[in-house]
N, C-alpha and C positions, 0 to 999 in steps of 0.2 A: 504494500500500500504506500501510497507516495502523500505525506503529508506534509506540504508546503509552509505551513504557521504551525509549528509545534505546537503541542500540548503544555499546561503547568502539567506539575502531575503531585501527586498525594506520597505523601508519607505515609509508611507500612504503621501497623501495630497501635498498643493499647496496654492499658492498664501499667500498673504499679502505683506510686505514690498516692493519695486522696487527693482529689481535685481542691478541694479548701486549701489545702494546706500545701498545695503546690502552686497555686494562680494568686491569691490573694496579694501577695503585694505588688504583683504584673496589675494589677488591675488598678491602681491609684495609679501608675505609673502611665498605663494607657489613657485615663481621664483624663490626663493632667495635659500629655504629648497631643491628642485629637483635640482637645480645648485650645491649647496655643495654635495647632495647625488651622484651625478655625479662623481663627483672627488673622493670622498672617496675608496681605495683599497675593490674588490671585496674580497666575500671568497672564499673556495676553494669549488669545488663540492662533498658533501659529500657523495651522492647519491651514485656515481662512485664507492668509496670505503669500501660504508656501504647498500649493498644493502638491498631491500625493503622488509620482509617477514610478507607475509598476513596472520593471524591469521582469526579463525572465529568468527563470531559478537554475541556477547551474548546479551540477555536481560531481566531483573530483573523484570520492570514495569508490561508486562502484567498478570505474575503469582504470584508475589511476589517471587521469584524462579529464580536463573540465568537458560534460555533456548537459544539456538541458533535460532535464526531468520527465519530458514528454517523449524522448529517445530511447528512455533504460526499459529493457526486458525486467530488471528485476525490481521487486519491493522496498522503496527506498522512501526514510523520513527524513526531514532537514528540518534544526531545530533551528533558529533565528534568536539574536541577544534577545529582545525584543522581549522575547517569550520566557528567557531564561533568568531575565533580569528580575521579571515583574513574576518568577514562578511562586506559586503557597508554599514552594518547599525549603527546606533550609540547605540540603547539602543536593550537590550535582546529581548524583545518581538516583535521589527521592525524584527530583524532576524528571529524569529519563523516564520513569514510568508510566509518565503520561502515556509513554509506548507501549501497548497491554503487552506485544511481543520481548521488551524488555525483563528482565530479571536477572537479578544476585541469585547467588547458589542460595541462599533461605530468605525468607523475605524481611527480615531486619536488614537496612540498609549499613552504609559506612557511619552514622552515628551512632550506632551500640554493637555492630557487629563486628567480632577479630577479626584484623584484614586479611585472614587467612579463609574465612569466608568470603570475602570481596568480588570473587571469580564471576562473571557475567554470562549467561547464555541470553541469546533470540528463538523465539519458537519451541522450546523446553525441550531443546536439542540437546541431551546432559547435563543440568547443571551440574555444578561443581564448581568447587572452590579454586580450580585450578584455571580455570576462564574456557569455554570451550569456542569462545570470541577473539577477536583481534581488536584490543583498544590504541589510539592512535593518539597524540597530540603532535599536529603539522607534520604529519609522517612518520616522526617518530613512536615507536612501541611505549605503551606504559606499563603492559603484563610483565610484574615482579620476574627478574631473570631465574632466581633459582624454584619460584611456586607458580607462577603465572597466574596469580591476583592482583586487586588493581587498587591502588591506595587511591581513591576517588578523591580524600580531602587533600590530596596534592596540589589540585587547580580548583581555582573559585571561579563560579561562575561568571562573578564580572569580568573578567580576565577573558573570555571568550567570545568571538564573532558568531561563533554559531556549531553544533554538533550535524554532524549525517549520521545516518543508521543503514543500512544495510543488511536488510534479514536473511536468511539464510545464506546458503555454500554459493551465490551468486557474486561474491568479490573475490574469487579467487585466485585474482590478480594477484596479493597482497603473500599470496604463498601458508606457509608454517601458521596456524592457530587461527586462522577466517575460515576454521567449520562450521559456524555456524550461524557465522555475519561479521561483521566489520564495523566499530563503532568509530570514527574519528571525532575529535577537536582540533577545531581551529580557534588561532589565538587571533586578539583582535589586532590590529598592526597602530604601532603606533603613529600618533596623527599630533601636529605640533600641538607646542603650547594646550594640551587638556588634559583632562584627567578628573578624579571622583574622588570621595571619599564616603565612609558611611560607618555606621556604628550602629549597632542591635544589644536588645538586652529583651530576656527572657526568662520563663519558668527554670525551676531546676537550675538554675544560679548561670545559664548559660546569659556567655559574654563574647561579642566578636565583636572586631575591626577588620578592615578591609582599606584599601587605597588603591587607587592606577591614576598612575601620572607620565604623562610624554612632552618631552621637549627637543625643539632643532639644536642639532649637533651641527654646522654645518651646510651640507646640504641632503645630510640626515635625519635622523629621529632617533632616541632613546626613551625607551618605556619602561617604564618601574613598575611590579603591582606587588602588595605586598598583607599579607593576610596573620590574624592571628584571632586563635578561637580557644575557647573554655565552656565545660559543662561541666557541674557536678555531678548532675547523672540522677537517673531512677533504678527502682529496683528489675526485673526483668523475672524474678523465678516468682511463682502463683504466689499468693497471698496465704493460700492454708498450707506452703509447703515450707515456705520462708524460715528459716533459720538465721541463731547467733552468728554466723559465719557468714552470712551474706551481706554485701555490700551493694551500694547505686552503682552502675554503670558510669564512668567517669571517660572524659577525653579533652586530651590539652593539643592544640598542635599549634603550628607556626609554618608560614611558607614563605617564600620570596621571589621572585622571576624577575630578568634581566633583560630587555633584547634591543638590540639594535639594529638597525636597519638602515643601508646605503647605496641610492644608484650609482653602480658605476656606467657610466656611459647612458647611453639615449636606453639602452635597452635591455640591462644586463641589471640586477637588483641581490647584492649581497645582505643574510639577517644571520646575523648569532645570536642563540639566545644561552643562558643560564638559569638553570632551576636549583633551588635546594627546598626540603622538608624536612619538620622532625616532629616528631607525635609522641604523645605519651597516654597510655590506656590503663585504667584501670574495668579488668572482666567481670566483677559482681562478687569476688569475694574477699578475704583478707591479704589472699598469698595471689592469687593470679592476675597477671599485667601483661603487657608487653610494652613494647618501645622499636620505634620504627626511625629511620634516618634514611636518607637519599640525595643524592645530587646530580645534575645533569651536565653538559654543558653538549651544544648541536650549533650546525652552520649549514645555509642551504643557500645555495648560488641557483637564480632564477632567468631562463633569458626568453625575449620574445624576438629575435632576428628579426622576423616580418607575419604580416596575419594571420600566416599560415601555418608558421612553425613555431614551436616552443619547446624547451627544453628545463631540468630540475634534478638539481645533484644535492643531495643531502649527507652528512657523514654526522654520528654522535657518539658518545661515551654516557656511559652511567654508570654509578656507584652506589653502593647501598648497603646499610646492613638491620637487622631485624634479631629482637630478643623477647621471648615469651617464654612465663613460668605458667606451669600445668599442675593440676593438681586433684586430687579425689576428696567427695565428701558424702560421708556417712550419711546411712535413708535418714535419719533425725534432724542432718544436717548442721550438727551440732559440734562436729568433728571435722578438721579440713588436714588431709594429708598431700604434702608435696610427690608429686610424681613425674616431671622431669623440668629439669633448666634449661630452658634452650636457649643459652646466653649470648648465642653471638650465631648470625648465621649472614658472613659475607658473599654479595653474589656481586658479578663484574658484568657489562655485556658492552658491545660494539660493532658499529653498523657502517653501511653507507649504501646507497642507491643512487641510480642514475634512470630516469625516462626523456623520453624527447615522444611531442605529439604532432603528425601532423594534419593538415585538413587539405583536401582536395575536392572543390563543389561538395555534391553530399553526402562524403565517404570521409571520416575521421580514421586514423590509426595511430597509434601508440605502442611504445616496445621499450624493454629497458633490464636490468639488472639489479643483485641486490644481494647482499653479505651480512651475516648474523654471528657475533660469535658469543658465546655465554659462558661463563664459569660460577662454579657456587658451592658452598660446602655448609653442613650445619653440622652446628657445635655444641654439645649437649651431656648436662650432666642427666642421669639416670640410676635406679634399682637401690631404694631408699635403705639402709639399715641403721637401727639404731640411731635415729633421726640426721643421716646423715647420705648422698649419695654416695656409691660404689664404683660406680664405672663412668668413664667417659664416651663416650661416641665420636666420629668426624667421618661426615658421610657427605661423598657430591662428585660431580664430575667436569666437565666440560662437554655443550653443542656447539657444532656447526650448523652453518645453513646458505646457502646458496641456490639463489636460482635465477633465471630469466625469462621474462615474459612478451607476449604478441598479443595487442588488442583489435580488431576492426569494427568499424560500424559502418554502413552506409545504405544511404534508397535502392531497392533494386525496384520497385515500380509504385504507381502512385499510391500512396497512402502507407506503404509498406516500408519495414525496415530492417534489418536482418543487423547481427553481431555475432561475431565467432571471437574466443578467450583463450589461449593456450599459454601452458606454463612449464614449465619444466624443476623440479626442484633438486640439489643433492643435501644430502642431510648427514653429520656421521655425532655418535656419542661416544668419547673418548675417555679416559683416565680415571674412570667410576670406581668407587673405591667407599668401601666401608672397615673401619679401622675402630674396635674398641678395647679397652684398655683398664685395667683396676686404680683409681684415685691415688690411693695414699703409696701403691707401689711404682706404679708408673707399668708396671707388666701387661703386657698384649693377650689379651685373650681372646679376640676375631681380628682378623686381618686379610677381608677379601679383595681381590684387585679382580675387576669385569673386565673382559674382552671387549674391547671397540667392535662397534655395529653400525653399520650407514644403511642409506637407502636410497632410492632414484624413486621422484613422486609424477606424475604425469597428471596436471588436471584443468583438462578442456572445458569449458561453455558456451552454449550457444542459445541465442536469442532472439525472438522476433518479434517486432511491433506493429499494428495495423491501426491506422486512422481513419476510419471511413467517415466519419462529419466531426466537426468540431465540436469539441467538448466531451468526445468517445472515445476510448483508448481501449485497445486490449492488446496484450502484453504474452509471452510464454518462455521459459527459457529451464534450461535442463545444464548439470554440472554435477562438477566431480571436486571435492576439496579435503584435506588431510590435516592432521595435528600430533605430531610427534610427542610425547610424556612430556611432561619436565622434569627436572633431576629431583625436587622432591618426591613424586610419586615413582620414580625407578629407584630412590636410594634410601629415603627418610623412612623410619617410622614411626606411628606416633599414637598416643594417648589421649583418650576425652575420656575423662569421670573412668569408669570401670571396665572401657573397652576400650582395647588397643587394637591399631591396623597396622598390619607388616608392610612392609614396601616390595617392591619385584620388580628388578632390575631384567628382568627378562619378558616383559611386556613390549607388545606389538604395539607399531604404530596407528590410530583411527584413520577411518577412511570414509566419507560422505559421498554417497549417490544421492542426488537429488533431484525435483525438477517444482515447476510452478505455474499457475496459469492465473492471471488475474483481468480484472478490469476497472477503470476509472472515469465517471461523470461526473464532467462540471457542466451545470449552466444556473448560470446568474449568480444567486446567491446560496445554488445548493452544491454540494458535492459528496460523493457517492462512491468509496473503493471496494473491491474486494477481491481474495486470493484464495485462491484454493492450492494446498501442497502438500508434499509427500516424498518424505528421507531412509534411507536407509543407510545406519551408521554400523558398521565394522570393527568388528574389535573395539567394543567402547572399553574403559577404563570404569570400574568402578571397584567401590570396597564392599565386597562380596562377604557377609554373612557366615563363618565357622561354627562358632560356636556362642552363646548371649554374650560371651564378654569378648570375642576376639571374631577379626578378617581380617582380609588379605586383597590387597589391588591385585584383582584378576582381569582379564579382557574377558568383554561378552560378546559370542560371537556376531552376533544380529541384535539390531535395535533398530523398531520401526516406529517414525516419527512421521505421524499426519493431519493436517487440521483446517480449517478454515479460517480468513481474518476478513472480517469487515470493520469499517471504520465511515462516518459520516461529519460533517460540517452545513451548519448553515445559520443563513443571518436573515435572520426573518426582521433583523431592522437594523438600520446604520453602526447603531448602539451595540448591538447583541450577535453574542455568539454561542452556540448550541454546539458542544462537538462529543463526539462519542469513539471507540475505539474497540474491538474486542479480539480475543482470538480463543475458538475452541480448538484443545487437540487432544491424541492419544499417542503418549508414548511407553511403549511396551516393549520388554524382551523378547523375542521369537526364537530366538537360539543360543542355549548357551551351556554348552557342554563342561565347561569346569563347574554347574550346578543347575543342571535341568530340572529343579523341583521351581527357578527363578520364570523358564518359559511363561509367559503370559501374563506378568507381575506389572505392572505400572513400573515407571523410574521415579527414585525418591526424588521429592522437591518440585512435583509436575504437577499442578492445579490444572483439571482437565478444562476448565473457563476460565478466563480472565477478564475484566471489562474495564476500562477507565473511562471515564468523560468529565463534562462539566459546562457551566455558564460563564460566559464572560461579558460582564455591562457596563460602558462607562455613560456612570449616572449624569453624570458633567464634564461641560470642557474640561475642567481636571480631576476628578474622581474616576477610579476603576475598582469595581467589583467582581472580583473570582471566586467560582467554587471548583472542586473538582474531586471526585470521590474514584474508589480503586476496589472493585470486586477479584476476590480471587476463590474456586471453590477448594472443596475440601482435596489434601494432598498426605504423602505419605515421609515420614522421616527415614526410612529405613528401605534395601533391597526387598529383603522379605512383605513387604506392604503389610506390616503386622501393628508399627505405629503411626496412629493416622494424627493428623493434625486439621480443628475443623475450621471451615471455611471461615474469611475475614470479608468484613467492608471499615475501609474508612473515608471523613467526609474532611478536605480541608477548605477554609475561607480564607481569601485574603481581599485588603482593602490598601489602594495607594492612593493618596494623595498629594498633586501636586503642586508645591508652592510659589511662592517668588524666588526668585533670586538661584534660581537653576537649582531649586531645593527640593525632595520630596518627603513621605510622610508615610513609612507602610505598616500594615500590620496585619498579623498572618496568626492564626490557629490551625492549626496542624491535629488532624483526628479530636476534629472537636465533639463528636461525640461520644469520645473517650472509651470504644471499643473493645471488649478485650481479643488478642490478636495473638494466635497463636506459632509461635518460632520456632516451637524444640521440644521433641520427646523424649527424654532418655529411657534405656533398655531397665530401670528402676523405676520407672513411671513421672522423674521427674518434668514440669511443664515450664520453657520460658517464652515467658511472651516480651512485644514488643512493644514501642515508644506510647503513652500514653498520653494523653491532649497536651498540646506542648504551644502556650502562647506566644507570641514573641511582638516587639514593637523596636523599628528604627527609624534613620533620617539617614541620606542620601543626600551629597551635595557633587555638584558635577560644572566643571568650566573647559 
């Protein structure tokens, strides 16, 4: 489905703390901010004087290639600042969900969930914590090098021109981890002399700043954004199961980003940018935390020779390291025993690419290369005695990845439009190695070294478009796309509460067949998508069920994933907007011989419905009212589909007002009917649920 004005989107979950005693002093606070906003001189209407002109929507993501929207075979959203600025939701990925085909591996987002949950899928093509997506910021990767999760509160939204979505194995361009779509960000560029500032305060003791600021260098630009954020947190486990030992969900981070931008010559345009983050989590009880760090730094040489032709070389580094302690607690909950340290888990990666596009009358093509390399090791104390660990761990390896790619699109007759995608990939994983070793001795007691294992990947696409009147699109395209492990799930293994997962360094790489068929009407004020599709994944990865307290990442041989998406828009008045979004699907094992009792089972974390929508009214030249609510049916926590988890709705409002002086005025409730919203079952029956009606009120200033 191609939605041109994104969605806001809803924040997951519900319950914990009492509403009284969690809003009450937001609520003087909001009187006091809407009362001054009241008073303050409106602006002028600039609409009146500056009227509106629509250009048409380009997009980069599915081809690697800028194409208009009305060209792509496949299901593509494009989210707009616009949408993203003025979203009801607090952090980047609550607002993706506007896209009902969006989802985290559970449905707590990045503000309470461990970023080891953070992993993304489209079309409940696997979730999993380990991303079965490709997240992008300006090309570059942001899936974590040694887990392939996505630290979402890395970038703010203001910081951003706009996201694409890319649903399904249809951007296959992009190689390694777009099984099962492609999400980019792009950064907004900077533009002289502007920039924002804004400052928020909320329930649960939450506090952010935010800034972006650009200025001429020259005959450049420099752009600063700079972010920092605090919450004290809610509780997250049921209310009757709550224990001494449980704490609020807490999160501190901090960000930065640098970039610079310089034409050289008439037509040649050099940007570097630099990223760092650092976060700090507390999980809900006294002993479990983690702490996360990262830095970037990326440079992209951009040229347009002539009309025709264009070219984009990109190269980056990243650094990072990540520490989380794990821990078990008694059914009473009254008890918390440490069960492993994962103090230190460094990962490395580095890249570069090159495409050039050109256009010939109606026929576009594109072609290019691209090199991946990754290294990462986790570091980890383990096997408690005497309140004390025993053993050491150091487990990880090193990927390669390499490949090149051939785009075409062009008219072969009227109203028609054809696209063919080839790729080629080589992939190898080297130096894997698991090493553990006794504490106080320093003596080795496992010391496995794994055999390096490559692969050659092939995955073709092909696509076609039909226009037969304006305002009708129908669309069809079929593809092939792959995702190699990451070195967590071939090397790491690890512990939640009473059951542990083994890792297996001897897992196949997935494999995606897919295909799609949709259609799109617009006319006037109405608009109309829908898709029908149907995957079949290969060797999925999943942590497969042993015994109640232990599995083991095994490959399933078949997974068949198929569903339908519709989605609608309309403005039944200048003011208003009506938008809705949904996607039903089924995905189920078909074969899987390491545990055929699994054949026919749902995959955990699949709500067979999903639905977002919502209203949008600006009551006045400067007021804007949002709602936007997020259905998801009931799903299961486990392979076994033994613990289920029941269905959620939540409802969020927001209200912006805008002042003089390039000022505005917002404020947002988040699951304001306070929901309870279920996240997590454990194999003890324990329940956690998610974010619970979460007020907030800020000001925005922008020049």
């Amino acid at each position: 489905m191609v939605s041109a004005a994104p969605d806001n989107t809803l924040v997951g979950p519900a319950y914990g703390q009492s509403a009284s005693t969690a809003t009450f002093p937001m609520k003087r606070l909001f009187t006091l901010v809407a009362g001054l906003a009241m008073l303050l001189p409106q602006p002028a209407d600039a609409a009146a004087s500056n009227p509106t002109v629509t250009l048409p929507v380009y997009v980069v993501t599915a081809s690697r290639a800028p194409q208009p929207l009305d060209q792509l075979s496949v299901a593509t959203d494009v989210i707009g600042s616009t949408k993203l600025h003025e979203s009801t939701s607090l952090t980047l990925d609550d607002a993706l969900r506007g896209v009902a085909a969006f989802s985290l591996f559970r449905r707590s987002g990045s503000l309470i969930a461990n970023p080891t949950a953070q992993g993304v899928s489209l079309r409940n093509i696997g979730p999993s914590g380990a991303s079965r997506s490709l997240v992008l910021l300006d090309g570059v990767p942001l899936n974590d090098p040694f887990g392939g999760w996505v630290a979402w509160s890395a970038v703010t939204m203001a910081s951003l021109e706009r996201v694409e979505i890319v649903r399904g194995g249809g951007s296959g361009a992009w190689g390694n981890a777009a099984l099962s779509g492609t999400v980019q960000l792009f950064s907004a560029t900077p533009e002289a002399s502007s920039g924002q500032v804004s400052a928020t305060a909320g329930d649960f003791g939450l506090r952010t700043g935010e800034a972006e600021i650009a200025e001429t260098v020259g005959t450049g630009s420099v752009g600063l954004d700079l972010s920092v954020f605090a919450i004290d947190g809610f509780y997250v486990i049921d209310p009757s199961q709550r224990g001494p030992v449980d704490r609020p969900l807490s999160s501190r981070h901090q960000s930065a980003g640098l970039t610079w931008r310089q034409p050289l010559g008439e037509h040649t345009v050099l940007q570097v940018s630099g990223r760092y983050f650092r976060e700090k989590r507390g999980n809900g009880t006294i002993l479990q935390k983690n702490d996360s760090e990262s830095g970037q730094v990326s440079a992209s040489l951009s040229g347009t020779p002539s009309p025709t032709l264009s070219w984009n070389a990109v190269a980056y580094y990243q650094e990072q390291s990540f520490a989380s302690f794990f821990s078990s607690v008694n059914t009473s909950r009254t008890v918390e025993t440490p069960a492993n340290d994962q103090f230190d888990v460094p990962a490395t990666a580095s890249g570069a690419s090159f495409s050039v596009t050109t256009q010939s009358g109606p026929s576009t093509t594109s072609a290019g290369v691209d090199l991946r390399w990754v290294e990462g090791e986790t570091r980890e104390n383990f096997l408690l005695a005497a309140s004390q660990f025993t053993r050491e761990r150091r487990a990880g390896g090193e990927q390669y990845f390499g490949g090149a790619f051939l785009n075409h699109n062009r008219a072969f007759a009227k109203a028609w439009r054809a696209s063919l995608g080839l790729r080629l990939d080589l992939w190898s994983n080297r130096q894997g190695h698991r090493r553990e070793s006794d504490v106080a001795t320093g003596t080795v007691v496992r010391d496995d070294h794994y055999v390096s294992h490559r692969g050659t990947e092939f995955s073709p696409q092909v696509g076609v478009v039909w226009l037969p009147v304006s305002g009708l699109k129908f669309r069809g395209a079929a593809y092939r796309a792959f995702r190699v492990p990451t070195l967590n799930e071939y090397y790491r293994p690890f512990r939640v509460g009473a059951v542990t997962t083994e890792a297996n360094p001897a897992l196949e790489r997935e494999s995606l067949t897919g295909g799609e068929v949709g259609f799109e009407f617009n006319r006037g004020t109405f608009r109309f998508t829908g898709t029908a599709f149907a995957n079949e994944l290969r060797n999925a990865v999943g942590n497969v069920t042993q015994t109640p307290t232990s599995r083991v990442r095994l490959n399933l041989d078949r997974v068949r994933v198929e569903g339908l998406e519709l989605a609608g828009e309309w403005h039944p008045r200048p003011k208003w907007r009506v938008h809705a979004d949904s996607v039903l699907s089924d995905a189920r094992v078909r074969r899987a011989s390491v545990r055929p009792s699994l054949v026919g089972t749902r995959l955990a974390q699949t709500p067979k419905l999903t639905v977002t929508g919502g209203l949008d009214w600006e009551a006045a030249t400067n007021w804007k009212l949002s709602s936007n609510l997020r259905y998801a049916s009931g799903q299961f926590e486990d392979d076994e589909n033994s613990l289920s988890l029941a269905p959620m709705t939540t409802v969020d409002l927001g209200v912006v007002r805008r002042l003089g002086w390039r000022a505005e005025f917002h404020l947002s409730v988040e699951n304001i009917l306070n929901r309870r919203i279920e996240t997590g079952r454990s194999t003890d029956g324990i329940v956690t649920l998610g974010q619970p009606r979460l007020a907030r009120a800020g000001l925005r200033w922008s020049w």
